[in-house]
HTML snippet that shows the backbone in 3Dmol.js (N, CA, C, O; Angstrom):
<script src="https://3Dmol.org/build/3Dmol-min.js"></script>
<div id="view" style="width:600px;height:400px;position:relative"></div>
<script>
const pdb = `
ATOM      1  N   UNK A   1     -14.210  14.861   1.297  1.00  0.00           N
ATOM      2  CA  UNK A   1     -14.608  13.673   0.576  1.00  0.00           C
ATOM      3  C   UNK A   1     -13.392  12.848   0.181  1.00  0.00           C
ATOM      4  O   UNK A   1     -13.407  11.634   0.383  1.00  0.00           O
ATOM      5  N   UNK A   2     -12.122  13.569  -0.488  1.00  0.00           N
ATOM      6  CA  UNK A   2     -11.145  12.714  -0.618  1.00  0.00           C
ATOM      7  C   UNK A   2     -10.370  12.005   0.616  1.00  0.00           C
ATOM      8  O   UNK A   2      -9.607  11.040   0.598  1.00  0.00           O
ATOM      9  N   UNK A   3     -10.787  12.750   1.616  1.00  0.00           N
ATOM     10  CA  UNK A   3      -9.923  11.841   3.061  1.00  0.00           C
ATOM     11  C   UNK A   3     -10.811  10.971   2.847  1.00  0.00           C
ATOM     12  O   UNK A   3     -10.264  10.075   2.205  1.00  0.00           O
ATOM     13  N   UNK A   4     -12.470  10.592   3.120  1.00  0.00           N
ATOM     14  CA  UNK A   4     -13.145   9.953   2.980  1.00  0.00           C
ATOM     15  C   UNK A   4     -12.695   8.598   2.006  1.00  0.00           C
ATOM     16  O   UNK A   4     -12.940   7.478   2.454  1.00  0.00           O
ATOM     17  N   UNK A   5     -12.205   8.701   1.016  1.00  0.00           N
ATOM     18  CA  UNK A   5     -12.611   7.673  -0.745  1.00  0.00           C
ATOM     19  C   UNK A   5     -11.152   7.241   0.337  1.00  0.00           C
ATOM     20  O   UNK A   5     -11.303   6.089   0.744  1.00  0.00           O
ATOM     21  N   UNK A   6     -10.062   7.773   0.773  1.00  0.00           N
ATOM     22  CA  UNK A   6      -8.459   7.526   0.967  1.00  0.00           C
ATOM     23  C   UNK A   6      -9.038   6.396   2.167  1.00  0.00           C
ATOM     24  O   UNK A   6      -8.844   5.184   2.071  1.00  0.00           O
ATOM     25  N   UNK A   7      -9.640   6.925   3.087  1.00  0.00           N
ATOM     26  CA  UNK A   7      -9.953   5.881   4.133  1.00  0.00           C
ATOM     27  C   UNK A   7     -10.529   4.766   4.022  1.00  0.00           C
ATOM     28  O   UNK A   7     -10.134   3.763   4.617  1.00  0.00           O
ATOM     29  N   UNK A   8     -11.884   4.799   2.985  1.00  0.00           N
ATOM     30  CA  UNK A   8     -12.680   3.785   2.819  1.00  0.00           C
ATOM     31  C   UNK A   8     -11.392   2.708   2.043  1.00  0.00           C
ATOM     32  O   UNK A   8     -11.370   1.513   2.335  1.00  0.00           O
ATOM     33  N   UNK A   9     -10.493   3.233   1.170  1.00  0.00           N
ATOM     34  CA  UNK A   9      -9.398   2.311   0.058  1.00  0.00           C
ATOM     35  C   UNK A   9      -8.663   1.642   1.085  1.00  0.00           C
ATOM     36  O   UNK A   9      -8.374   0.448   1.007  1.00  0.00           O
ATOM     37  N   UNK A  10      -8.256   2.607   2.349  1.00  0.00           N
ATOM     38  CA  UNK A  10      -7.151   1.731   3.111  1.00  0.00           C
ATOM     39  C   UNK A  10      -7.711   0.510   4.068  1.00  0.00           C
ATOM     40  O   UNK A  10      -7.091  -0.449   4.530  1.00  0.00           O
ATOM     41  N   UNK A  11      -9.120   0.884   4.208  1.00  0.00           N
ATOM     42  CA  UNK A  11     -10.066  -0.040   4.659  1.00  0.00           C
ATOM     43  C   UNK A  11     -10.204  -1.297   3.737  1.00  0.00           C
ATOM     44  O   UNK A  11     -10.098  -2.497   3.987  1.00  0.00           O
ATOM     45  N   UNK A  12     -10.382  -0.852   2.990  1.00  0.00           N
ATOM     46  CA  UNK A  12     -10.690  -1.975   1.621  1.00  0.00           C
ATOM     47  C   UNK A  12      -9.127  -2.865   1.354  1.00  0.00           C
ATOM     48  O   UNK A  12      -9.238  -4.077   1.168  1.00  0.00           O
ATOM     49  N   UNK A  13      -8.253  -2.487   1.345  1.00  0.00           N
ATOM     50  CA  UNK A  13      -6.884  -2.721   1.292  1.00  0.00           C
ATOM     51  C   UNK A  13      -6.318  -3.760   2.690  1.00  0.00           C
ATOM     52  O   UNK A  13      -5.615  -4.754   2.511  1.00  0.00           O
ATOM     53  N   UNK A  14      -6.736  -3.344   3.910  1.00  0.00           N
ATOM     54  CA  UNK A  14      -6.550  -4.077   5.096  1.00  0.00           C
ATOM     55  C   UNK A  14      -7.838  -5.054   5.156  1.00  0.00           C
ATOM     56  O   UNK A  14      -7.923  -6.188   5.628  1.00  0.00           O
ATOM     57  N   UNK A  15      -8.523  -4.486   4.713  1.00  0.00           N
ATOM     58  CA  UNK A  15      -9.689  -6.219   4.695  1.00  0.00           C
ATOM     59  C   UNK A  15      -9.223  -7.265   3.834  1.00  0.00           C
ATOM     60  O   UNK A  15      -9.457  -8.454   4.051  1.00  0.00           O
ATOM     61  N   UNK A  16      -8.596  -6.852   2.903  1.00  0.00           N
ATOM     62  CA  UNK A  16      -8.392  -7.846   1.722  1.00  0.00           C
ATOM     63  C   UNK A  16      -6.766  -8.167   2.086  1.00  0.00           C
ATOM     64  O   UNK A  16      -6.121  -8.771   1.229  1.00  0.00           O
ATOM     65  N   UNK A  17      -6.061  -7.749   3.414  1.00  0.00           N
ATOM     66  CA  UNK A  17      -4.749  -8.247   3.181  1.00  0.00           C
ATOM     67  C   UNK A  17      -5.359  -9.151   4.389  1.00  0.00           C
ATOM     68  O   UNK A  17      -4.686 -10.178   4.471  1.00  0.00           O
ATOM     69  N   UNK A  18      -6.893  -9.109   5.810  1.00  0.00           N
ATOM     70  CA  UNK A  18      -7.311 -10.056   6.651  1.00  0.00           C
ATOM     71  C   UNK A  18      -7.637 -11.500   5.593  1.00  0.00           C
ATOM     72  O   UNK A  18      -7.596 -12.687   5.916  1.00  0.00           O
ATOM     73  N   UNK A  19      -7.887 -11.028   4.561  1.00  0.00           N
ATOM     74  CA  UNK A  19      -8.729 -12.180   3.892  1.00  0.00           C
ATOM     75  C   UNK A  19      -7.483 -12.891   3.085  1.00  0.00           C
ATOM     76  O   UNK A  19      -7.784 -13.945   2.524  1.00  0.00           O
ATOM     77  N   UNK A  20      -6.492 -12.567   2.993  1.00  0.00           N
ATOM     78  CA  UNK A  20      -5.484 -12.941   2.153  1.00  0.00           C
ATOM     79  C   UNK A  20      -4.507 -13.529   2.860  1.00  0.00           C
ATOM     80  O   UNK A  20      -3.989 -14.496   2.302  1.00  0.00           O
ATOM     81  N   UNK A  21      -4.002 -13.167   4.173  1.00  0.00           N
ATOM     82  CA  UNK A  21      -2.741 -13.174   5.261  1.00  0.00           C
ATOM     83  C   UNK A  21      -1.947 -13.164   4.831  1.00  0.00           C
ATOM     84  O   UNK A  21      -0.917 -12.913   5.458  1.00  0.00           O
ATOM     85  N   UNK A  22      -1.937 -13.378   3.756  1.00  0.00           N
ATOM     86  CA  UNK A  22      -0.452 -12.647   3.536  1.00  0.00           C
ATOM     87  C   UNK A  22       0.645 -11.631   2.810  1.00  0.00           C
ATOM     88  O   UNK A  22       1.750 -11.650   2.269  1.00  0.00           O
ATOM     89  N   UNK A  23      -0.481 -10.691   3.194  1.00  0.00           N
ATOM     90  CA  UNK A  23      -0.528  -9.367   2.311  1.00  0.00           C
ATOM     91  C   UNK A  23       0.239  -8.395   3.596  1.00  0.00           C
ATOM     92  O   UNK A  23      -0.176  -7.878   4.633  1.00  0.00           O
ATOM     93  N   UNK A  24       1.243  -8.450   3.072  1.00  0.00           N
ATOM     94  CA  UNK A  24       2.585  -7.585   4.026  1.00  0.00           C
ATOM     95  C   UNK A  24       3.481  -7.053   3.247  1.00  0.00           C
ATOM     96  O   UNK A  24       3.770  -7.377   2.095  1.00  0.00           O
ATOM     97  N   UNK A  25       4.128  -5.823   4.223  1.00  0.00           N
ATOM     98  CA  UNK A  25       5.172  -5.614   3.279  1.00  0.00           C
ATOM     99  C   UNK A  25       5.951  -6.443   2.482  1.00  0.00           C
ATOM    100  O   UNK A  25       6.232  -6.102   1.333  1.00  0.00           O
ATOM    101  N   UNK A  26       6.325  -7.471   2.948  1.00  0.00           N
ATOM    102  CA  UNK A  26       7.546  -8.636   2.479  1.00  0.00           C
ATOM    103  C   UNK A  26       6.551  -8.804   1.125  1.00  0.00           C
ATOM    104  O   UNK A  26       7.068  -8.650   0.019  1.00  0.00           O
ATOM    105  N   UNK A  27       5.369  -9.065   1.214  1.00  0.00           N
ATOM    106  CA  UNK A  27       5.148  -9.418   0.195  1.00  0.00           C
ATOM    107  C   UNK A  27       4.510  -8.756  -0.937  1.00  0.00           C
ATOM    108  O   UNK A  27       3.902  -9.483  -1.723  1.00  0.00           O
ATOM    109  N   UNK A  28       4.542  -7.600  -1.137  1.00  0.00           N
ATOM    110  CA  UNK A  28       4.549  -6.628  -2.043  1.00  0.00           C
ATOM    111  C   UNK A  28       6.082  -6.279  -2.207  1.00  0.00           C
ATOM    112  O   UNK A  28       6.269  -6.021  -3.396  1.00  0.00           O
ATOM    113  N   UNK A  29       7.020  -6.191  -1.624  1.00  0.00           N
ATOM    114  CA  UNK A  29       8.648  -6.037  -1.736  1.00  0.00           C
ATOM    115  C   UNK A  29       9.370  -6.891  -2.091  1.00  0.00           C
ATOM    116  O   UNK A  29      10.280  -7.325  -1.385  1.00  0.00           O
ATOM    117  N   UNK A  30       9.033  -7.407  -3.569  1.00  0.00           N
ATOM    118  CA  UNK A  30       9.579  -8.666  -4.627  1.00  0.00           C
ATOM    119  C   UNK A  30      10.939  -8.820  -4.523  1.00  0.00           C
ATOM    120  O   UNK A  30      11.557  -9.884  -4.482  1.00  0.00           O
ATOM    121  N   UNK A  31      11.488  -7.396  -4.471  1.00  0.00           N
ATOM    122  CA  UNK A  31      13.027  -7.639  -4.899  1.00  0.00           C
ATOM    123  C   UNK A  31      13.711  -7.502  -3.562  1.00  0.00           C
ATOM    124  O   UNK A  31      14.940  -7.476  -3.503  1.00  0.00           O
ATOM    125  N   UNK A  32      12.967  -7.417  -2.505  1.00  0.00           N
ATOM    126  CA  UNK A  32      13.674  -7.152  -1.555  1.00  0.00           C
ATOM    127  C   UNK A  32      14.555  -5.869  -1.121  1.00  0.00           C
ATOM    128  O   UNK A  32      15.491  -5.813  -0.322  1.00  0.00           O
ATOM    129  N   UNK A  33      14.044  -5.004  -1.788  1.00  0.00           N
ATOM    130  CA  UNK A  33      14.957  -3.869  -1.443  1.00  0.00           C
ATOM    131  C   UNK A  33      14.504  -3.044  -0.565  1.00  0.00           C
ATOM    132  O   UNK A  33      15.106  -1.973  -0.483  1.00  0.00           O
ATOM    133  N   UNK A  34      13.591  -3.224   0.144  1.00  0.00           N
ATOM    134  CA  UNK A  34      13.292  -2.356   1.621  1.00  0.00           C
ATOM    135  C   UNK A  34      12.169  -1.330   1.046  1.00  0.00           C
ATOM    136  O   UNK A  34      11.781  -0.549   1.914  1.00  0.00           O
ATOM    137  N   UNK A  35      11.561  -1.161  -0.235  1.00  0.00           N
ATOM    138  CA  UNK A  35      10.365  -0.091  -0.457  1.00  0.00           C
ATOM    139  C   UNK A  35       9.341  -0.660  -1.441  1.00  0.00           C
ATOM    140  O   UNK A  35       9.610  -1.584  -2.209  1.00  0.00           O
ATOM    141  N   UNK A  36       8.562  -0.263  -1.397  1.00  0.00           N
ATOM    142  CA  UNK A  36       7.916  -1.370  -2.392  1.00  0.00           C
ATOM    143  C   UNK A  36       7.632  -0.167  -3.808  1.00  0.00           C
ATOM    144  O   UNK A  36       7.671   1.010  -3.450  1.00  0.00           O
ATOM    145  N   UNK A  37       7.471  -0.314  -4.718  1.00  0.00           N
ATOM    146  CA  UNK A  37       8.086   0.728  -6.022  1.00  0.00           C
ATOM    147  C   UNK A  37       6.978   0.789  -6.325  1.00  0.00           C
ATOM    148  O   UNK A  37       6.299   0.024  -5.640  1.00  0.00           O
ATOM    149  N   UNK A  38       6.155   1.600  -7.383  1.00  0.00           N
ATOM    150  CA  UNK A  38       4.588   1.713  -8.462  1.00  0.00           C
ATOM    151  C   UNK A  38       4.392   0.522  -9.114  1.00  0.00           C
ATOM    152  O   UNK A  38       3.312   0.339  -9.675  1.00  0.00           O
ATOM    153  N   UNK A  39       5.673  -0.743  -9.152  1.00  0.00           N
ATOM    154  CA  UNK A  39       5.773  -1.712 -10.195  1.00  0.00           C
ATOM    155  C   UNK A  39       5.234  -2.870  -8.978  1.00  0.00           C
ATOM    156  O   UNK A  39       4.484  -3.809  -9.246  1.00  0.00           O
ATOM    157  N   UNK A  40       5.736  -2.609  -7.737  1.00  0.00           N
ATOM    158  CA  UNK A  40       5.138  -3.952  -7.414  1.00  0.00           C
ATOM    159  C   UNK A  40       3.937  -3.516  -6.689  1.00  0.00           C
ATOM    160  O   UNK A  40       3.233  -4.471  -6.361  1.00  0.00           O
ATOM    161  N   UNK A  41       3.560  -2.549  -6.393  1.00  0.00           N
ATOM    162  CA  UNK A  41       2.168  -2.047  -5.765  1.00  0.00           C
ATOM    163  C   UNK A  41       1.152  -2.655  -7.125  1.00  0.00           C
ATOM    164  O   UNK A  41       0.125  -3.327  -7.028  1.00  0.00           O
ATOM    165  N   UNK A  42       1.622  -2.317  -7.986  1.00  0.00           N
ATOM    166  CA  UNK A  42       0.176  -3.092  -9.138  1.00  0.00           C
ATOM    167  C   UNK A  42       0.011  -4.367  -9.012  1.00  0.00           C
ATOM    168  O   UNK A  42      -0.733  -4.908  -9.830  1.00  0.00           O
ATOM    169  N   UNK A  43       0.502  -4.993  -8.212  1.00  0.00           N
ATOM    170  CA  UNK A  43      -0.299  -6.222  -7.682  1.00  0.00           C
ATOM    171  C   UNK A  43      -1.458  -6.100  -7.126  1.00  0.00           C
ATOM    172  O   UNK A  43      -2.374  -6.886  -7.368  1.00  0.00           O
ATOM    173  N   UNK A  44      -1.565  -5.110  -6.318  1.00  0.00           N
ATOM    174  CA  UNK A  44      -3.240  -5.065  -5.643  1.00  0.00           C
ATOM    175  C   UNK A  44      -3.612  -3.493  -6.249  1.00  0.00           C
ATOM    176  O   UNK A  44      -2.937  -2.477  -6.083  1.00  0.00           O
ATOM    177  N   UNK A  45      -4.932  -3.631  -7.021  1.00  0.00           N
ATOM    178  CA  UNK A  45      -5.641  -2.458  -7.249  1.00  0.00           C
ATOM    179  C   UNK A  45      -5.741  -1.507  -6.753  1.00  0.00           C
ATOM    180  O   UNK A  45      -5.436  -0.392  -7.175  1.00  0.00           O
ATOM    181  N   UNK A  46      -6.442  -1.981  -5.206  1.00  0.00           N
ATOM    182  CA  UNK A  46      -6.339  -0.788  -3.886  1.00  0.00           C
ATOM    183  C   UNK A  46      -5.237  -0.524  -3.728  1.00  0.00           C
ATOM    184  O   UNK A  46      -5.028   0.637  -3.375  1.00  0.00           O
ATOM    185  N   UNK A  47      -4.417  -1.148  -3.849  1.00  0.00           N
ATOM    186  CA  UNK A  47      -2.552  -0.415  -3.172  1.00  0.00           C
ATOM    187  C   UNK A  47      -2.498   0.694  -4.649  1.00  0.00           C
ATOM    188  O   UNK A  47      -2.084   1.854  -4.672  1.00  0.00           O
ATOM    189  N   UNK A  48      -2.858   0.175  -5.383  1.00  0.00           N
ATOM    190  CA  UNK A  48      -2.052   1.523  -6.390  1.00  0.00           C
ATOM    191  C   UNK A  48      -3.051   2.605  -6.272  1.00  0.00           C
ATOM    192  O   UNK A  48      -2.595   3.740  -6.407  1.00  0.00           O
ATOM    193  N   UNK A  49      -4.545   2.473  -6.009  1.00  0.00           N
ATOM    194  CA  UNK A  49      -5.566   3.476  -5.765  1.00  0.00           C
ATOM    195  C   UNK A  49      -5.064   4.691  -5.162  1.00  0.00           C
ATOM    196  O   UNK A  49      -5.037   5.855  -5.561  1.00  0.00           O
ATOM    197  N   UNK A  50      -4.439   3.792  -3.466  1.00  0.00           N
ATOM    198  CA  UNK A  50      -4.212   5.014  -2.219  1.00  0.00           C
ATOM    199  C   UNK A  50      -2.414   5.239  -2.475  1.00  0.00           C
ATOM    200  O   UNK A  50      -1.813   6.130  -1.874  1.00  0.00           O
ATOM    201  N   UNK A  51      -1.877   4.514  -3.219  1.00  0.00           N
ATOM    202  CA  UNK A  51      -0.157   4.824  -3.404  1.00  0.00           C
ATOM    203  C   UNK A  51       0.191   6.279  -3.462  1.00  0.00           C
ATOM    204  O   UNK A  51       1.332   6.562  -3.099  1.00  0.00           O
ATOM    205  N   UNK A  52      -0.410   7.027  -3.765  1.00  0.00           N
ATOM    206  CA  UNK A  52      -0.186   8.337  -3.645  1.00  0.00           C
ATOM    207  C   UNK A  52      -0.094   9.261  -2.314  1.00  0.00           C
ATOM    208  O   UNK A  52       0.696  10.110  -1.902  1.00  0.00           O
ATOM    209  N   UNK A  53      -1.130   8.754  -1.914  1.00  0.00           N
ATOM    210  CA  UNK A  53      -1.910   9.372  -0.809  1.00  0.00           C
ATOM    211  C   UNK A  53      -0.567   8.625   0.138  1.00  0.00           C
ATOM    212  O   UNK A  53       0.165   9.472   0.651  1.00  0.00           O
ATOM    213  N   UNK A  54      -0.260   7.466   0.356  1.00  0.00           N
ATOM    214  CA  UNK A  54       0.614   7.094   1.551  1.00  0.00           C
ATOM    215  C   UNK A  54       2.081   7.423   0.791  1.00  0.00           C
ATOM    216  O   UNK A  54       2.863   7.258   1.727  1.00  0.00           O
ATOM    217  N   UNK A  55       2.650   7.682  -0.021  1.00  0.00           N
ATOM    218  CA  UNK A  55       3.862   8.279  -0.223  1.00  0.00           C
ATOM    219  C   UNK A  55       4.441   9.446  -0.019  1.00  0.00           C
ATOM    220  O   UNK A  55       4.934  10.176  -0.879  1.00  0.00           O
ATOM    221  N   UNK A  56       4.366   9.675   1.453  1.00  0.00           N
ATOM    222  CA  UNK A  56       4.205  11.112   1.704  1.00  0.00           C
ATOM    223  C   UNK A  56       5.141  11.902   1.133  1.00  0.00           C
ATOM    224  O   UNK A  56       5.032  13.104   0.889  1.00  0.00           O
ATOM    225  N   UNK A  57       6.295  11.014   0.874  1.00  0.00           N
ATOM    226  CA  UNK A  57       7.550  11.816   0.437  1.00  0.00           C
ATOM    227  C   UNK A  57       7.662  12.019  -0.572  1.00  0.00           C
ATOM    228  O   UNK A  57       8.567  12.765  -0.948  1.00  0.00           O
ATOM    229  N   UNK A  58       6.752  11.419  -1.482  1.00  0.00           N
ATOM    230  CA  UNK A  58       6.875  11.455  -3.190  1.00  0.00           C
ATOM    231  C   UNK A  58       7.771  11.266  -3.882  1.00  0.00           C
ATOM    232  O   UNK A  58       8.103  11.856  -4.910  1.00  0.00           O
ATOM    233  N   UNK A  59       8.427  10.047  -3.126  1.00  0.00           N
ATOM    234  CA  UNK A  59       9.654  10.020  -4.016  1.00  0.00           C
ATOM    235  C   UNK A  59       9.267   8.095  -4.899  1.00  0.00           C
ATOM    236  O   UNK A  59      10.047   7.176  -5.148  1.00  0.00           O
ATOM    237  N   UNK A  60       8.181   8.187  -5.055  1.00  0.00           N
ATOM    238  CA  UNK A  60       7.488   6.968  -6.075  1.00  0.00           C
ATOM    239  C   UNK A  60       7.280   6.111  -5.541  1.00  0.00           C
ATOM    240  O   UNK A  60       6.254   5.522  -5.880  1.00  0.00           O
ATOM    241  N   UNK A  61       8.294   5.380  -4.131  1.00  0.00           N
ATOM    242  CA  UNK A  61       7.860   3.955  -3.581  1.00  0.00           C
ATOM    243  C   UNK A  61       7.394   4.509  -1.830  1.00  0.00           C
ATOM    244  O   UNK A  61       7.276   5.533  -1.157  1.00  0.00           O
ATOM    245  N   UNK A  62       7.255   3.001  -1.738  1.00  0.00           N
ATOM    246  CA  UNK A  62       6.415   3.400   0.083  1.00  0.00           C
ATOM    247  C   UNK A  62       7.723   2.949   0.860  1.00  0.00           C
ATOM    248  O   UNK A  62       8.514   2.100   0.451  1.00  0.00           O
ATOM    249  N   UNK A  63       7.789   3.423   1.657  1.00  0.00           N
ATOM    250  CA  UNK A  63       8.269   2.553   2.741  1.00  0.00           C
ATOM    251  C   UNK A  63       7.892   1.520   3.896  1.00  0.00           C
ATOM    252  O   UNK A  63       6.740   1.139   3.692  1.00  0.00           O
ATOM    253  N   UNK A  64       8.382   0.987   4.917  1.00  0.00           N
ATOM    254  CA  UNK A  64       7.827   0.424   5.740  1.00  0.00           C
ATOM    255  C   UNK A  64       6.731   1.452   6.666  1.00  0.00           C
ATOM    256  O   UNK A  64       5.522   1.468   6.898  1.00  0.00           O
ATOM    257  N   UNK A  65       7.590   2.042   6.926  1.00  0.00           N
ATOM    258  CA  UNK A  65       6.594   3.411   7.474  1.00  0.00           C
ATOM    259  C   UNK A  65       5.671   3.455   6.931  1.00  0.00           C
ATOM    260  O   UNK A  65       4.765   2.691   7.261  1.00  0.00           O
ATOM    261  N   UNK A  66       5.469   4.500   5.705  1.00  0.00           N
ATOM    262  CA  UNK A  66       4.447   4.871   5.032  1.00  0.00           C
ATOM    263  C   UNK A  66       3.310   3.627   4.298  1.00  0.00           C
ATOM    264  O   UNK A  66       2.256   3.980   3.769  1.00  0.00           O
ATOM    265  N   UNK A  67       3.683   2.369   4.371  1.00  0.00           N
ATOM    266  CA  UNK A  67       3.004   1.560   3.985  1.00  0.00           C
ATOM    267  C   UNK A  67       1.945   0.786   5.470  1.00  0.00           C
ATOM    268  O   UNK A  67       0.824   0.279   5.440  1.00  0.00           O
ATOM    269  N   UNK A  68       2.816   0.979   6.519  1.00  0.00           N
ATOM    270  CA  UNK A  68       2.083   0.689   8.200  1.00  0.00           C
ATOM    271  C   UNK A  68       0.632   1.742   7.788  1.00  0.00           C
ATOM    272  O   UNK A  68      -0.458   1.738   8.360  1.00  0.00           O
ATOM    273  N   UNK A  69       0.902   2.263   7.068  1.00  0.00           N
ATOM    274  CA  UNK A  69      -0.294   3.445   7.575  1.00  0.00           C
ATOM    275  C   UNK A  69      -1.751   2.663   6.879  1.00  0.00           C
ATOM    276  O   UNK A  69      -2.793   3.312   6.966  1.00  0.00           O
ATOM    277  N   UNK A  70      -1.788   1.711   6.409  1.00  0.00           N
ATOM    278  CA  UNK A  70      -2.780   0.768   5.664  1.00  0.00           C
ATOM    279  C   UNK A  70      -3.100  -0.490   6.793  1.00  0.00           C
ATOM    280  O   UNK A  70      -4.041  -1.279   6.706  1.00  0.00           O
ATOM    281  N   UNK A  71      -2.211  -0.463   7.718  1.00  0.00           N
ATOM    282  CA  UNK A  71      -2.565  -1.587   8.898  1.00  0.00           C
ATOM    283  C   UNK A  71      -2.766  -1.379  10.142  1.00  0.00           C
ATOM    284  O   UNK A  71      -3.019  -2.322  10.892  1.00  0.00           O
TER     285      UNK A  71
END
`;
const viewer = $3Dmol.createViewer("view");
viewer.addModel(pdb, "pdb");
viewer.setStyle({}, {cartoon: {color: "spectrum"}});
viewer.zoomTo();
viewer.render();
</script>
């Protein structure tokens, strides 16, 4: 069930970055520093929902990598 709720969020997350265009890394990555942190993921609800789930490394922010996994 939780792969389930994780899939339906990243679904929900890539519909709303089709409906937005311009919901990309660049633009969750305010400061430009190449990861996007817990501080700028609270821009979108769904991004902080599944932020866990795609940080595989647990080290708090996503990367480009680990953030592809939503597109």
């Amino acid at each position: 069930m939780k792969v389930l709720n994780t899939s339906l969020a990243i679904l929900v997350l890539a519909s709303s970055a089709a409906a937005y265009a311009a919901v990309d890394f660049a633009s969750f990555d305010t400061n430009g520093d190449g990861v996007i942190s817990q501080q700028e993921a609270a821009a979108n609800t769904q991004l902080v929902k599944i932020f866990d789930q795609l940080d595989t490394d647990g080290n708090g922010e996503l990367s480009k990598e680990e953030f592809a996994k939503v597109q």
